[in-house]
C-alpha positions as CSV (number, residue, x, y, z in Angstrom):
1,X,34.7,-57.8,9.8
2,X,31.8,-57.0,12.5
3,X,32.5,-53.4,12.0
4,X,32.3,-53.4,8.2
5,X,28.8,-55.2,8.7
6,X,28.2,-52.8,11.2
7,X,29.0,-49.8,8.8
8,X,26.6,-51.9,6.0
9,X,23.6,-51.6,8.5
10,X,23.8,-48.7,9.7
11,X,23.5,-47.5,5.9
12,X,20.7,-50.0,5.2
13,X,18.7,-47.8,8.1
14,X,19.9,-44.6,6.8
15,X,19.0,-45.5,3.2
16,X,15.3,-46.8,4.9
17,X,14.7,-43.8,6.6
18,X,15.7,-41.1,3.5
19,X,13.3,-43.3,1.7
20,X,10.4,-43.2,4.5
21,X,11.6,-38.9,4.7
22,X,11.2,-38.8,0.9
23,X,8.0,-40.0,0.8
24,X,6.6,-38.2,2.9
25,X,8.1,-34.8,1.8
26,X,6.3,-36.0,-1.7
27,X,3.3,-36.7,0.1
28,X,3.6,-33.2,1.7
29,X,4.7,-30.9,-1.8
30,X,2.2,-33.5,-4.1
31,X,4.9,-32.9,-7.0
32,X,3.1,-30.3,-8.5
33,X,5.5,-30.1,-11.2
34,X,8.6,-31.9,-12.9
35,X,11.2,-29.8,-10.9
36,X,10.0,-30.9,-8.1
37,X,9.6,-34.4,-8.7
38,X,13.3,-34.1,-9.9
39,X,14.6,-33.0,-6.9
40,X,12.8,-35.5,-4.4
41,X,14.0,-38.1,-6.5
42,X,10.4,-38.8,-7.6
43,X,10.3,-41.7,-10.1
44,X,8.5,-41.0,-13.6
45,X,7.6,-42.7,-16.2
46,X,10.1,-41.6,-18.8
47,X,9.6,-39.4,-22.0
48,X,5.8,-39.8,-21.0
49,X,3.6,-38.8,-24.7
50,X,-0.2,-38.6,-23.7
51,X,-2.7,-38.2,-27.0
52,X,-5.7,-36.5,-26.7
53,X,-8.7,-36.3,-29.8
54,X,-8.9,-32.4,-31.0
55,X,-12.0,-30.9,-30.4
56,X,-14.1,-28.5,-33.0
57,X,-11.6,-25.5,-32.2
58,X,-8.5,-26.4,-34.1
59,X,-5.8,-27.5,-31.7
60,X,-7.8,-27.8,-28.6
61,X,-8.5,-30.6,-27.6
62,X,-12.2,-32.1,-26.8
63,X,-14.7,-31.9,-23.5
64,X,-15.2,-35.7,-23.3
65,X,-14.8,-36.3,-19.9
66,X,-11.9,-38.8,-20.2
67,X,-10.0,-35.9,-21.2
68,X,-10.4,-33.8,-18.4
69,X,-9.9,-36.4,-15.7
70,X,-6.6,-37.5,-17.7
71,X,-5.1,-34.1,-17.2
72,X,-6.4,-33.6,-13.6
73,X,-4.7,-36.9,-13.0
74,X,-1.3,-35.9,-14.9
75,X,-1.0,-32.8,-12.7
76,X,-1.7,-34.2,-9.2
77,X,1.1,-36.8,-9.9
78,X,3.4,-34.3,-11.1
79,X,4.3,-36.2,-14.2
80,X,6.3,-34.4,-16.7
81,X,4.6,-35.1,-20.1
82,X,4.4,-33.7,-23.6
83,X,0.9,-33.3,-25.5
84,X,-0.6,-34.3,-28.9
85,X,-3.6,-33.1,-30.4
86,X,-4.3,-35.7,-33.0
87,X,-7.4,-36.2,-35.3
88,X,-7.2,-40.2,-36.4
89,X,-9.8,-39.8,-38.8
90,X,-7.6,-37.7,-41.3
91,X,-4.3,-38.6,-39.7
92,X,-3.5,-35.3,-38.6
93,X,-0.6,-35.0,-36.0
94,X,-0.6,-38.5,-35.4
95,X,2.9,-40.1,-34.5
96,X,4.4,-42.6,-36.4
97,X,3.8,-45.4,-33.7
98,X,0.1,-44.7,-33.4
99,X,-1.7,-46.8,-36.1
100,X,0.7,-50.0,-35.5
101,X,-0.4,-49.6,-31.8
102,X,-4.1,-48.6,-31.8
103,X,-5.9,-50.0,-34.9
104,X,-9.6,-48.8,-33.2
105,X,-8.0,-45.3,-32.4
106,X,-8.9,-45.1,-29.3
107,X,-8.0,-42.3,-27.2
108,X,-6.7,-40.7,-24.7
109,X,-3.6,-42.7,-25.7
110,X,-0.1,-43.1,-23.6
111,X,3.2,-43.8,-24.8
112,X,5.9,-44.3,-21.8
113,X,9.3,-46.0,-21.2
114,X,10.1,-46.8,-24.7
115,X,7.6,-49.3,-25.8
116,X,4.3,-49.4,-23.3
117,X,0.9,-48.0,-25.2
118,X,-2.1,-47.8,-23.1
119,X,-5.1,-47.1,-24.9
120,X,-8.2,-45.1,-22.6
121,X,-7.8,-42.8,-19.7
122,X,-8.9,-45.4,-17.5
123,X,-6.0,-47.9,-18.7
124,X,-3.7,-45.2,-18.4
125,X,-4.6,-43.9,-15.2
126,X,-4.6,-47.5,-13.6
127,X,-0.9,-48.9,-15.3
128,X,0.5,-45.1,-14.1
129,X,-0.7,-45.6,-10.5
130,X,0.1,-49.5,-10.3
131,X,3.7,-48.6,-11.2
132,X,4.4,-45.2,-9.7
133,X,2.7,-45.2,-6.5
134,X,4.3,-42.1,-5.2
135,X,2.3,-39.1,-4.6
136,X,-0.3,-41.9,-3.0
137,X,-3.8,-41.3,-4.4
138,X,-7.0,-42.3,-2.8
139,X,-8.9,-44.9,-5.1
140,X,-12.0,-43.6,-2.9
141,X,-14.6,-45.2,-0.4
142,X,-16.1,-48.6,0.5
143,X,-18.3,-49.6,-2.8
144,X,-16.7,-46.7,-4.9
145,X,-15.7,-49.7,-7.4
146,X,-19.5,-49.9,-8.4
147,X,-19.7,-46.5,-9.6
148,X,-18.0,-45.3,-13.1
149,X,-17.8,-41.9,-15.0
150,X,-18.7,-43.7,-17.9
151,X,-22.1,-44.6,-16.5
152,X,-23.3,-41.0,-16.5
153,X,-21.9,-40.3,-19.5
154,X,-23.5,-42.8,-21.6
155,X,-26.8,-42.0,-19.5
156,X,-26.1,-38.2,-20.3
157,X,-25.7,-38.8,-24.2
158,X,-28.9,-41.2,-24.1
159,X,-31.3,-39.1,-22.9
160,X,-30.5,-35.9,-24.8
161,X,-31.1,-38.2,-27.6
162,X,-34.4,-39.3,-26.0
163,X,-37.6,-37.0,-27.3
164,X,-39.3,-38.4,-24.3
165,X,-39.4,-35.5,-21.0
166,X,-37.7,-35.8,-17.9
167,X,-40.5,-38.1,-16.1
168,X,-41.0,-41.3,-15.6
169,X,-42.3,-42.3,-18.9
170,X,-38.4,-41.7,-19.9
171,X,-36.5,-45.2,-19.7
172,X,-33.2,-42.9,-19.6
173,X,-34.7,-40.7,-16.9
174,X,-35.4,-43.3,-14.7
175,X,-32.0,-45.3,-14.9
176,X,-30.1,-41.6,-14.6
177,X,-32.6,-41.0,-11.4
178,X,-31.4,-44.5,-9.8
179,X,-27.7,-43.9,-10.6
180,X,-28.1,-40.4,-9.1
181,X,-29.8,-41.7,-5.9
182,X,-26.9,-44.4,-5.9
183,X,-24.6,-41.9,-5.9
184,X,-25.9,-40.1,-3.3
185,X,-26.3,-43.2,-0.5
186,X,-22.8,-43.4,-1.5
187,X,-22.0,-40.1,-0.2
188,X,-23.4,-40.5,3.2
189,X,-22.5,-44.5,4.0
190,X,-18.7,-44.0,3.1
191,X,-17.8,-40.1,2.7
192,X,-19.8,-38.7,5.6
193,X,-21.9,-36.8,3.3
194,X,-20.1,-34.5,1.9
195,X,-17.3,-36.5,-0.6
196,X,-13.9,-38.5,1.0
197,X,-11.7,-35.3,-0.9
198,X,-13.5,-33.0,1.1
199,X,-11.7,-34.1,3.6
200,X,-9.0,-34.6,2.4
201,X,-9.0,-31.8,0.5
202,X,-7.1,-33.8,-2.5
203,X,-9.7,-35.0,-5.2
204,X,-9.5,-39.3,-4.8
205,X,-9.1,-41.5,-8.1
206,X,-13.2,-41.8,-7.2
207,X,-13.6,-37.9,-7.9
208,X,-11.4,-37.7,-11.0
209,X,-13.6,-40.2,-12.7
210,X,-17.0,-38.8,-11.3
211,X,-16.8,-35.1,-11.7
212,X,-15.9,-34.3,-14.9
213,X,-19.0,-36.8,-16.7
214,X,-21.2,-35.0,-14.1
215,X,-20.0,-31.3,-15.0
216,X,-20.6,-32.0,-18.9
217,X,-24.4,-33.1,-17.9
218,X,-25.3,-30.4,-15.4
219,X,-23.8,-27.7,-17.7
220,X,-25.6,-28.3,-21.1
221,X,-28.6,-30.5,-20.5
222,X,-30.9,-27.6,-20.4
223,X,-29.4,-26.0,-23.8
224,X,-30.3,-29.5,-26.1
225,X,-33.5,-30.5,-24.1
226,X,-34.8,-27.9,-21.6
227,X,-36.6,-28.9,-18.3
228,X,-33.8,-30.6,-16.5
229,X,-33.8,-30.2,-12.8
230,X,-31.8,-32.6,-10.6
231,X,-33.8,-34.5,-8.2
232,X,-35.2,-33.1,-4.7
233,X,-34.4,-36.6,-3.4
234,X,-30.3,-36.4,-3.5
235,X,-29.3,-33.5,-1.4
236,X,-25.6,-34.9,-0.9
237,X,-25.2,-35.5,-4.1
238,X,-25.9,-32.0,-5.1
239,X,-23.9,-30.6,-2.1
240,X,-21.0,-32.4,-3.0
241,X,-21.2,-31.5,-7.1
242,X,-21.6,-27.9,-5.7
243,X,-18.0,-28.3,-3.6
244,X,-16.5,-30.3,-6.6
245,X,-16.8,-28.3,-9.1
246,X,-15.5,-25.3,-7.5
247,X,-12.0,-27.3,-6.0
248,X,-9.1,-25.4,-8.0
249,X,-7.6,-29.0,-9.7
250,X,-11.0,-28.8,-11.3
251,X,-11.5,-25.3,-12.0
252,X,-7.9,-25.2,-13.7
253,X,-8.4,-27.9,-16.2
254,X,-13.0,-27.8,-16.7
255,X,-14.2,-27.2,-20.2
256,X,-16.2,-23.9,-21.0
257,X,-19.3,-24.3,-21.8
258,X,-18.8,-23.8,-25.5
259,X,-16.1,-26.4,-25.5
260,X,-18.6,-28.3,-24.2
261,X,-21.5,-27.9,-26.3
262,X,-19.5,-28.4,-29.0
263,X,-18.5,-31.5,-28.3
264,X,-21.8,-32.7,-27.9
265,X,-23.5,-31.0,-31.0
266,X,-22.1,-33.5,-33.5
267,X,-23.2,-36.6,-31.3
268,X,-26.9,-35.5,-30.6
269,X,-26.8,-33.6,-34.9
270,X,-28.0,-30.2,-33.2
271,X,-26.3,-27.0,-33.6
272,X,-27.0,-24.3,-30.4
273,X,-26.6,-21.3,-31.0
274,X,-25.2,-19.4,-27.4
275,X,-25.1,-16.1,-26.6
276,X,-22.3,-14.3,-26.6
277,X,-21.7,-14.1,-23.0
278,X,-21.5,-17.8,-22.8
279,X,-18.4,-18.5,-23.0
């Protein structure tokens, strides 16, 4: 009897340390792909379906930066997942379970062990990394809670809209200014300047949310209202955009620029015409 107990324990502690070995070979290899996953024993959410809106170019989908942070988050997790390109407004591609589960249409949209919907790359992103911890992600410094992709984005489409310059006459100006000088005391009080994935040399759930809304603005700003400049006043701000946007998880999934001005031409009712370099 003591041995059999004995025998039980001693696989209790083998079982405990393959577990604490596993996690920290998928820590190591950062699951990169399905195959991999598989053979660490990697849990995934099963027959994963992710949605995305289709952009101007048929079956592409759009520059918003939900999108982009939705895939950079997909591939550093290493979930295996198949992708839609729907249109709700003339039903095109869209699954049979969409309308019953997302009357508003809102998307990104995730479909995931049988019947869980989560509407908004934000939703999806936090029910994902609540449930399948494994590769660990940074959520990103002290305070990084306060700050929100979707904050520059809104900002970004209000003051292209704005006729008003870039001064201080400019309502939109002056709240894109504060959020810019927010972001940059940010920086230095809990990422020592230069960004916590620069030192980690992973992008943090903070990074995937920031970069791609601050990408779209710096890009096109000066092709639907000319004259924008960002601010002497946030150095580590504009040090850490410049290492950000060059990190290859960004590069690898980043709009062009056309992707991007096309997105925003409808929204602002201009039409750019680029050269044809630009691509």
């Amino acid at each position: 009897m003591f041995a059999m107990h004995t025998g039980n324990a001693r696989r209790s502690m083998g079982k405990a340390r393959s577990s604490k070995e596993t996690n920290k070979a998928l820590l190591a290899a950062g699951c990169k792909d399905a195959k991999a996953a598989k053979m660490l024993g990697y849990k995934c959410p099963k027959n994963l379906r992710i949605l995305f809106k289709e952009g101007l170019e048929e079956g592409k989908v759009n520059a918003d930066p939900t999108t982009t942070e939705l895939k950079i988050y997909l591939e550093m997790k290493g979930f295996p997942h198949k992708v839609h390109v729907v249109e709700p407004s003339t039903s095109k591609n869209l699954p049979d379970w969409f309308r019953k589960n997302n009357w508003d249409g809102v998307l990104p949209m995730a479909k995931y062990d049988k019947e869980q919907y989560k509407l908004g790359s934000a939703e999806i992103m936090m029910a994902l990394e609540k449930k399948f911890r494994v590769p660990l992600m940074c959520a990103g410094g002290m305070g990084a809670a306060r700050f929100r992709g979707k904050t520059v984005k809104n900002l970004t489409l209000s003051l292209l809209k704005s006729v008003r310059p870039y001064d201080e006459s400019n309502p939109d100006w002056t709240d894109l200014r504060s959020e810019f000088r927010q972001l940059d005391e940010y920086l230095v009080q809990c990422h020592n300047k230069e960004g916590d994935y620069l030192k980690e040399k992973r992008f943090s759930l903070w990074d995937i949310r920031m970069v791609p809304a601050l990408y779209n603005l710096m890009t096109v700003a000066n092709y639907f209202k000319p004259g924008f400049v960002l601010p002497d006043d946030v150095p580590h701000l504009r040090s850490y955009m410049n290492h950000a946007f060059e990190d290859p998880i960004f590069v690898k999934f980043k709009p062009t620029v056309r992707q991007i001005v096309k997105y925003f031409e409808p929204k602002l009712n201009v039409r750019i015409v680029l050269p044809d370099d630009v691509q």
